[in-house]
N, C-alpha and C positions, 0 to 999 in steps of 0.2 A: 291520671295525670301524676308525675313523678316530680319531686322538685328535691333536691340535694341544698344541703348548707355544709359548710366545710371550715376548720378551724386547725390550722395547722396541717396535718398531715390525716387528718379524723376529718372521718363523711357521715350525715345523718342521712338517712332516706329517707322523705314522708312522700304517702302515697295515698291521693284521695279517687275511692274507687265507688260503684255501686252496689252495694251488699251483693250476696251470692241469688235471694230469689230476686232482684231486680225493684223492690220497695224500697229501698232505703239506701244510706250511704255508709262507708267505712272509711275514717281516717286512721294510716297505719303511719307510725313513728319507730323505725328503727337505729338506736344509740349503738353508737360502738360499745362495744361491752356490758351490753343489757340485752334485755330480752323484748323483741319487737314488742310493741305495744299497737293493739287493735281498739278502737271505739268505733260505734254505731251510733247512727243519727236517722232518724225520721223525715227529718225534713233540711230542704240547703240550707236555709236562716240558721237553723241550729251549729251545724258544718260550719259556716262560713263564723262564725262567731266562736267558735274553739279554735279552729286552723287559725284567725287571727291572734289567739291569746299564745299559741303555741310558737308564730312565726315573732313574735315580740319576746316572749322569752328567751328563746335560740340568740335572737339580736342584744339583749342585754348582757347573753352569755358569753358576747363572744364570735359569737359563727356567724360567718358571712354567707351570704345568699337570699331569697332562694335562686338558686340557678335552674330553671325550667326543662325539664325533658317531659316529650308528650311523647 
């Protein structure tokens, strides 16, 4: 699942995926002018409780969204 936040003319991409062996999950944060950022989760509760600290931060920042692409 893909979700974009946008601020100006800057796009973030975060993308919540399931690891590569299929145990676990990865949320990826990519900033304009930064270097993608990868975390791993064990379990959704974990997931869902970062990706909400993350989509609140992005909101305080500034960036409007998310705008959902599956």
């Amino acid at each position: 699942m893909f979700y974009f936040f946008r601020r100006g003319v800057e796009k973030i991409r975060c993308e919540v995926r399931t690891d590569s062996d299929g145990r676990g999950y990865e949320l990826v944060v990519d900033r304009p002018g930064a270097m993608v950022r990868v975390e791993h989760f064990g379990e959704p509760p974990e997931l869902n409780r970062r990706w909400s600290e993350i989509e609140r931060t992005l909101l305080r920042e500034g960036w409007t969204g998310p705008q959902l692409r599956a």
